[in-house]
C-alpha positions as CSV (number, residue, x, y, z in Angstrom):
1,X,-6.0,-20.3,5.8
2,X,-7.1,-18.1,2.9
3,X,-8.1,-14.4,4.1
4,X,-11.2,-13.5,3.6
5,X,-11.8,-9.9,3.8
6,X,-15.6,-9.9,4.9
7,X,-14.7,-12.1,8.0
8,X,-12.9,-9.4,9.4
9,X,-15.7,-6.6,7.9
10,X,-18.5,-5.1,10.3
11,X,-21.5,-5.5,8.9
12,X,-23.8,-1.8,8.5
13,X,-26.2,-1.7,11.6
14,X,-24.4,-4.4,13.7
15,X,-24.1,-4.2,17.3
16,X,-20.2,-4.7,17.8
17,X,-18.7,-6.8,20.7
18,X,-15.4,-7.0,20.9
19,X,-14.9,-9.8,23.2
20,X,-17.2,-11.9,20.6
21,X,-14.2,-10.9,18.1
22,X,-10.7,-12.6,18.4
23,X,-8.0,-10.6,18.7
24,X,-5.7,-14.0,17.1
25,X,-6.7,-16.4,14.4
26,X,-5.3,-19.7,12.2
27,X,-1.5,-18.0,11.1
28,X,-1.8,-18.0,6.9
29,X,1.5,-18.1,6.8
30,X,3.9,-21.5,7.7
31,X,7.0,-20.0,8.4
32,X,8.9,-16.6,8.5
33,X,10.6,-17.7,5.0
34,X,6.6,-18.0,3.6
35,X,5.3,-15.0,5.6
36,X,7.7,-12.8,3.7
37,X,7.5,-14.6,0.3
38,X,2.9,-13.8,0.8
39,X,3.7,-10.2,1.8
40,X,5.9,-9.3,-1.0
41,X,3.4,-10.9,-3.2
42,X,0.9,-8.7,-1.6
43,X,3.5,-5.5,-2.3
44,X,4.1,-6.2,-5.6
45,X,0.0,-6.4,-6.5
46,X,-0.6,-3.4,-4.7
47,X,2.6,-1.0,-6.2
48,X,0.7,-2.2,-9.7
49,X,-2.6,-1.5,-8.1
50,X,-1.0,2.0,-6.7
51,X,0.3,2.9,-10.8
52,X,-3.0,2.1,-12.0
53,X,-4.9,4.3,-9.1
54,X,-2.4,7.3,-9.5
55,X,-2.8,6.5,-14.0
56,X,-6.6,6.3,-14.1
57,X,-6.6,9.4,-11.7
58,X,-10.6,9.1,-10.6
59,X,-10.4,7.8,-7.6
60,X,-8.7,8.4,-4.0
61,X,-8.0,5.8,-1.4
62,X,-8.6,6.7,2.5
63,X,-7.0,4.2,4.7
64,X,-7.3,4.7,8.6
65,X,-6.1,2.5,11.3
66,X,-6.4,3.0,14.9
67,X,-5.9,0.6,18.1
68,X,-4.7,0.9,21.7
69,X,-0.9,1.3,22.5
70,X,1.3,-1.1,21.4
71,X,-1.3,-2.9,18.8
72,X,1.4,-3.0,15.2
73,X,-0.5,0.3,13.5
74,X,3.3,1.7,12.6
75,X,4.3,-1.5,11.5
76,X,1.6,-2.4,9.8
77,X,2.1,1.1,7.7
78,X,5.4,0.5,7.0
79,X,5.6,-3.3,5.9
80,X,2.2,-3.0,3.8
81,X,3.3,-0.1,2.1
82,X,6.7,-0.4,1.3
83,X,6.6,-0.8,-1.9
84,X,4.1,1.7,-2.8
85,X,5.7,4.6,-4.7
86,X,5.8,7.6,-2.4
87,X,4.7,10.0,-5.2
88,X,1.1,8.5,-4.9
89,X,0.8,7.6,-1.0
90,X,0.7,9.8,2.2
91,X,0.8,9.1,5.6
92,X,-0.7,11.6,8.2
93,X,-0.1,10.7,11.9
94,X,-2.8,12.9,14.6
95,X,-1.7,13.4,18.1
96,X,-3.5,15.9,20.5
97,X,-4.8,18.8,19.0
98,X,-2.9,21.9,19.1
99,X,-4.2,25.3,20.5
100,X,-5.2,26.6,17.0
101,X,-6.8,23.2,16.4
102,X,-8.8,23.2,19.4
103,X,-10.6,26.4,17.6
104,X,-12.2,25.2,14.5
105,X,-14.5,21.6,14.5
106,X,-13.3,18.5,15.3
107,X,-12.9,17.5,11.5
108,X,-11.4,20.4,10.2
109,X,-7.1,18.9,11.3
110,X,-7.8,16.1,9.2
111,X,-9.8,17.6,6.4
112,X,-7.0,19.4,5.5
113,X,-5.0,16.4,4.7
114,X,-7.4,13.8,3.0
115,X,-6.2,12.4,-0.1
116,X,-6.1,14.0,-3.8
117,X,-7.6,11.9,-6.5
118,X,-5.1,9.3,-7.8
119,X,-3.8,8.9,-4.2
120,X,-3.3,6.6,-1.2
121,X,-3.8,8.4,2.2
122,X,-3.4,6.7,5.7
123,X,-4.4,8.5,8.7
124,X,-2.2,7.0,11.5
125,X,-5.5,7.8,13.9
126,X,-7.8,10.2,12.8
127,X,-11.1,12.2,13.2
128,X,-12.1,9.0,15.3
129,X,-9.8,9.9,18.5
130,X,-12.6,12.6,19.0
131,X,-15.2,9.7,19.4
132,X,-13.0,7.5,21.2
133,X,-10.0,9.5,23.8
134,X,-12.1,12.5,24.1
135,X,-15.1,9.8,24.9
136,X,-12.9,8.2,27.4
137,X,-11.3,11.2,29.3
138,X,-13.9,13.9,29.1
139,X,-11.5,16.5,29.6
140,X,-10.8,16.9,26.4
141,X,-13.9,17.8,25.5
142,X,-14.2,20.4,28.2
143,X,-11.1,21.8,26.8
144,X,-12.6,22.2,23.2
145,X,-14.8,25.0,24.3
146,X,-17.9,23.4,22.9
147,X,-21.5,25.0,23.3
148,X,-23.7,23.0,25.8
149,X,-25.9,20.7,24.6
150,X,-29.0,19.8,26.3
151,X,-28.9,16.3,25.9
152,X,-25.1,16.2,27.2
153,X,-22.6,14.5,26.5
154,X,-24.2,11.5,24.9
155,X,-26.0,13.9,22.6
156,X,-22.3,15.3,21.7
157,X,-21.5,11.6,20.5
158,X,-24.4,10.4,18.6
159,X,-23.8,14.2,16.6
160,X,-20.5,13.4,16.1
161,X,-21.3,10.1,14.7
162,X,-23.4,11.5,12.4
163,X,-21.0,14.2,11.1
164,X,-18.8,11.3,10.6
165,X,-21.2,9.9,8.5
166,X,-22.5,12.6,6.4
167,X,-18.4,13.4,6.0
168,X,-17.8,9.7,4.7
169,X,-20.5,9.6,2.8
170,X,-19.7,13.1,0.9
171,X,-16.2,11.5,0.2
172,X,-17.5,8.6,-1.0
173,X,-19.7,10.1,-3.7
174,X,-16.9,12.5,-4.8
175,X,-14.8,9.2,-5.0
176,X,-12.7,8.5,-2.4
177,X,-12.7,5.1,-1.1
178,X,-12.5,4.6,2.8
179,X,-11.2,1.7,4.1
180,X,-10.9,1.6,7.9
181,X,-8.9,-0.5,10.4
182,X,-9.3,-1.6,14.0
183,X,-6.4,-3.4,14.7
184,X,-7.5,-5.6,18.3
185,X,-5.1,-6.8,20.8
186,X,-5.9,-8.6,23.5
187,X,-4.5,-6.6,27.3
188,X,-2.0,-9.4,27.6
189,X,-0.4,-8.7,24.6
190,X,0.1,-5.4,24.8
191,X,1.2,-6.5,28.2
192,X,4.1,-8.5,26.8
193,X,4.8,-6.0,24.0
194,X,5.3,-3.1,26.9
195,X,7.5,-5.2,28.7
196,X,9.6,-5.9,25.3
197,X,9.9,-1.8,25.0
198,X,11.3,-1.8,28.3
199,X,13.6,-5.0,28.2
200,X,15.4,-4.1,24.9
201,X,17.4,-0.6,24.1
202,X,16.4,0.0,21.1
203,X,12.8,0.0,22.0
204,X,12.7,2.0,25.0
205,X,11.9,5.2,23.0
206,X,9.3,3.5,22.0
207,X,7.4,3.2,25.8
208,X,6.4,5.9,28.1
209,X,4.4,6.1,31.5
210,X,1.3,7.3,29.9
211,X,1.0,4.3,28.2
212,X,0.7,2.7,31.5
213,X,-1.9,5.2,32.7
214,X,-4.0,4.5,29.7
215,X,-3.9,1.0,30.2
216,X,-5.8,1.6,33.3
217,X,-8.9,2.6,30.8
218,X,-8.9,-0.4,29.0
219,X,-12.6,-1.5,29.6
220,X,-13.6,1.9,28.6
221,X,-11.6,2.0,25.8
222,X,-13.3,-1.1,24.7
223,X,-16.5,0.3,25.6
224,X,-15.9,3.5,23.2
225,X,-14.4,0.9,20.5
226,X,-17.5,-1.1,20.4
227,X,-20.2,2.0,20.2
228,X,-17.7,3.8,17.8
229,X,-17.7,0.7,15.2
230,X,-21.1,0.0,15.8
231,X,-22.3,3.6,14.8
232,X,-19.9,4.1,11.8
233,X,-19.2,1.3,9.7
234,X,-21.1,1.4,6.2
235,X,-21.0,-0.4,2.8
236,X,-19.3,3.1,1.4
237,X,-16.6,3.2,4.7
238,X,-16.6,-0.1,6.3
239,X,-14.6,-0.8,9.4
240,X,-12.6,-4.1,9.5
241,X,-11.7,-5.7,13.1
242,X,-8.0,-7.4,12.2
243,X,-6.8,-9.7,14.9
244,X,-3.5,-8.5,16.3
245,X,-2.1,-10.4,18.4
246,X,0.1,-11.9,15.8
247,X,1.9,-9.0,13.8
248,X,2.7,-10.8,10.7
249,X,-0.5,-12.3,10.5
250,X,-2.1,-8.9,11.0
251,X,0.0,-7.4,8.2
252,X,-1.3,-10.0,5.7
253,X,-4.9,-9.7,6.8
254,X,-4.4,-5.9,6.0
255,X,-2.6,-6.0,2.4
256,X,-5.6,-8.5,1.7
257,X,-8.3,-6.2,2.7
258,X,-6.8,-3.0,0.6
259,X,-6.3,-5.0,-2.7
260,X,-9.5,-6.4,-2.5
261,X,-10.7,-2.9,-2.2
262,X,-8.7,-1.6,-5.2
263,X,-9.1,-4.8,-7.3
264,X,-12.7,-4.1,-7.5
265,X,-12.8,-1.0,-8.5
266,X,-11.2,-2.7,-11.9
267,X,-8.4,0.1,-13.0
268,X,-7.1,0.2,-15.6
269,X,-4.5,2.9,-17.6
270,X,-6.5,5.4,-19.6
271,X,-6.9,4.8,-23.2
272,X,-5.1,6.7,-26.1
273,X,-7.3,8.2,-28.7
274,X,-6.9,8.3,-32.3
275,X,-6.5,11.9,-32.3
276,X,-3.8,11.4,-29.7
277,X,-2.5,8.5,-31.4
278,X,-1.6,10.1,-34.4
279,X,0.0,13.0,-32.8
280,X,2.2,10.5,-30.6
281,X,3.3,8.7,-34.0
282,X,4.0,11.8,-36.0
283,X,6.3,13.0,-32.7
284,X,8.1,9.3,-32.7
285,X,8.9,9.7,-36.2
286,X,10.3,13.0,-35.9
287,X,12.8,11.6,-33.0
288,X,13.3,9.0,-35.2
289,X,14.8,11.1,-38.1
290,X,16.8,13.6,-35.6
């Protein structure tokens, strides 16, 4: 099977279902020997992909992932990525807001931390928990001290969508590239992947009880998923649904789907002028003669 990025793309304006989506497709791989032979292919274009983004210096790279519990979003980071030189990448994980957090706008945490120009930046979740968790358990967003709105909660959503938007779309102009991931796992396989954190010792840090009491929210996690992707996924910041049941495959459907969207932007290093030229070759030939 050849990966073809706009399979796995949500199209602007689309009604998202996610049952309609599978959460496991056709391996590309054959083995384990030729799933790690395709991956480090996939590193090795996308360090030279990496040098020519950080070279050039015009444009930024936004990657985001999110998915329930359990769904490969760490591992994904980390394999992908590996051999991506650290100088020009940055990974930002977001857990629950902090106290001082909780008193400026929901996109202010991760502002802070998007991507300088001639970077890679992942956002291990992102401004989206506020449109999908706070959606979900609506304590949260009791506890942000927001102003009531008259049309409620559902009013609070459709504005946050379209901050989200006018954000995205701001980056994008300024040129930052968004590329965002929803890695989908099927409940039994985040079933089996629990019970793995609790059968083996070295994964046990790895599992806690409120992973279980989330699970119980799984069709209204689904729910949020599917109005969330529905709402936000444009032609500048599109959303791609990767199957995850199978990790490897996952991994490969990912590297795919962020050198295709560095590929087209055609990079290239910047080119010496005569002026500099010159300058260069007069400094060579002083070395030379020393």
């Amino acid at each position: 099977m050849k990966i073809k990025p706009k399979a796995f793309r949500v199209r602007e304006g689309a009604e998202v279902k996610l049952a309609a989506w599978p959460t496991r497709v056709d391996a590309v791989y054959e083995s384990k020997k030729h799933y790690h032979q395709l991956l480090s292919e996939h590193i090795d274009r996308l360090s030279m992909q990496q040098e020519l983004l950080y070279a050039s210096n015009r444009h930024a790279i936004l990657l985001i992932f999110q998915a329930m519990d359990a769904a490969g979003k760490d591992g994904a980071i980390k394999h992908v990525m590996s051999g991506v030189n650290p100088q020009g990448c940055q990974v930002f994980s977001f857990k629950h807001p902090s106290p001082a957090e909780l008193q400026h706008d929901f996109l202010w945490r991760t502002t802070r931390d998007l991507p300088e120009r001639g970077r890679i930046g992942i956002f291990n979740r992102s401004y989206y928990e506020e449109v999908l968790i706070a959606r979900v358990h609506p304590e949260i967003l009791r506890s942000e001290g927001l102003p009531g709105s008259a049309g409620g909660e559902e009013q609070i959503w459709q504005g946050r969508y379209q901050s989200i938007l006018e954000l995205e779309k701001h980056l994008s102009r300024n040129g930052t590239l968004i590329v965002k991931f929803f890695l989908h796992l099927s409940k039994e396989e985040q079933r089996r992947r629990f019970l793995q954190r609790i059968d083996a010792p070295k994964k046990n840090w790895k599992f806690s009880l409120a992973d279980i009491r989330e699970r119980k929210f799984w069709p209204h996690y689904m729910r949020a998923y599917e109005k969330c992707l529905s709402a936000t996924s444009t032609e500048d910041a599109p959303w791609y649904v990767v199957p995850a049941d199978d990790k490897q495959n996952a991994r490969l459907i990912v590297s795919e789907i962020v050198l295709d969207t560095l590929e087209r932007l055609k990079l290239s290093f910047p080119e010496t002028t005569a002026k500099r030229r010159r300058e260069l070759q007069s400094i060579r030939k002083k070395l030379t003669n020393q």
